[in-house]
N, C-alpha and C positions, 0 to 999 in steps of 0.2 A: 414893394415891387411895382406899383401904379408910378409909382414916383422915380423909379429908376425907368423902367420904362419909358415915361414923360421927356424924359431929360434927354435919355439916348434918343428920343426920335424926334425930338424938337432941336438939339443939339447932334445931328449922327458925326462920327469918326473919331469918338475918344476912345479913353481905354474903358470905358464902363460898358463899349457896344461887347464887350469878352462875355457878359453877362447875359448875350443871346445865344450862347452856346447853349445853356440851358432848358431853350423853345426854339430852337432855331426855325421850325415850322411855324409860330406868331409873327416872329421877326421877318419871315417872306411875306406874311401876309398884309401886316401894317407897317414897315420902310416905306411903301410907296405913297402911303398916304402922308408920312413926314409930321409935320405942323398939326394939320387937318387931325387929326390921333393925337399928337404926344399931347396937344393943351389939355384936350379932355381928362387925361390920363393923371396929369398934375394937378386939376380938379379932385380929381378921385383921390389922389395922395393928400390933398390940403382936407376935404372931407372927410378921412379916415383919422387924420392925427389930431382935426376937432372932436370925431366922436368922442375917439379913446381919453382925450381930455376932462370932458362929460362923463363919461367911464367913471372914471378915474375918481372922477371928484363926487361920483354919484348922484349928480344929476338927472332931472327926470327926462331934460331933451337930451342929455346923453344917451339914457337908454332907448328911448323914441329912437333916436338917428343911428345907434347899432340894429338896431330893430329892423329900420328899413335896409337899411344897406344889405344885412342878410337876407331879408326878403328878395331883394334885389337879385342876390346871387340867386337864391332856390326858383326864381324866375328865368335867369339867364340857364341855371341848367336842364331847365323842363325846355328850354328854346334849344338847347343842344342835341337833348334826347330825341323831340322832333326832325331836326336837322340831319339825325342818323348819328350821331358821337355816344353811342349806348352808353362807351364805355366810362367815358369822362363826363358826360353829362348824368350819369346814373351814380356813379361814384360822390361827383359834384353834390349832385338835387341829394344823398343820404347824409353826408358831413353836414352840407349847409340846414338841410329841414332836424337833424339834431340839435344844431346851436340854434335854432331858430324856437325849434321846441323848447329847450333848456329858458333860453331868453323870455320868453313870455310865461313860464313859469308864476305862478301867485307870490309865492316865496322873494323870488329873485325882484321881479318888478315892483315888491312893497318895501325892497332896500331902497330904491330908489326915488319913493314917495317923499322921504324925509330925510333924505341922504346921511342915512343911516351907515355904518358898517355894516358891512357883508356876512351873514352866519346860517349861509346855505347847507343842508345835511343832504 
């Protein structure tokens, strides 16, 4: 989604901007910033598809850099909550501090010491 995002607002009037139907309320907020927005945003997609790589391969800077990113979120939804967005920042801040919990796990983070396969119970 960072990367569709990225694209539409670095590139706006294709057919992929149909896909702001979806937040139409983001898409008022960052169209105007254009460039300024969508690079970052295709940062964010080129970071996400290295972590999962990392992931993937069980890697320990893979898990390190899911680690952050979701930290990252359970950050941005405590900044929502603040902000007055109870409901999406509250919703947000309990999915993301689950996987975040889950992630830091002893179990899960000593797959990744010796990139192991996964045999979480």
């Amino acid at each position: 989604m960072a990367s569709l995002a990225g694209t539409t607002l670095v590139w706006p009037g294709s057919a992929l901007n149909r896909f702001w139907s979806l937040n139409p309320r983001a898409h008022e907020e960052l169209a105007p910033f254009g460039r300024a927005v969508g690079i970052p945003f295709l940062l964010l997609g080129v970071t996400l598809a290295i972590a999962s790589l990392g992931w993937f391969k069980r890697r320990r800077w893979g898990w390190r850099l899911a680690v952050a990113v979701v930290a990252t979120q359970v950050l941005g939804d405590l900044v929502n909550i603040y902000r007055g967005d109870l409901l999406r920042g509250g919703i947000g801040f309990l999915i993301a501090g689950a996987l975040l919990f889950y992630l830091l796990r002893p179990q899960l983070r000593s797959a990744f010491a010796c990139g192991e396969s996964l045999h979480v119970s």
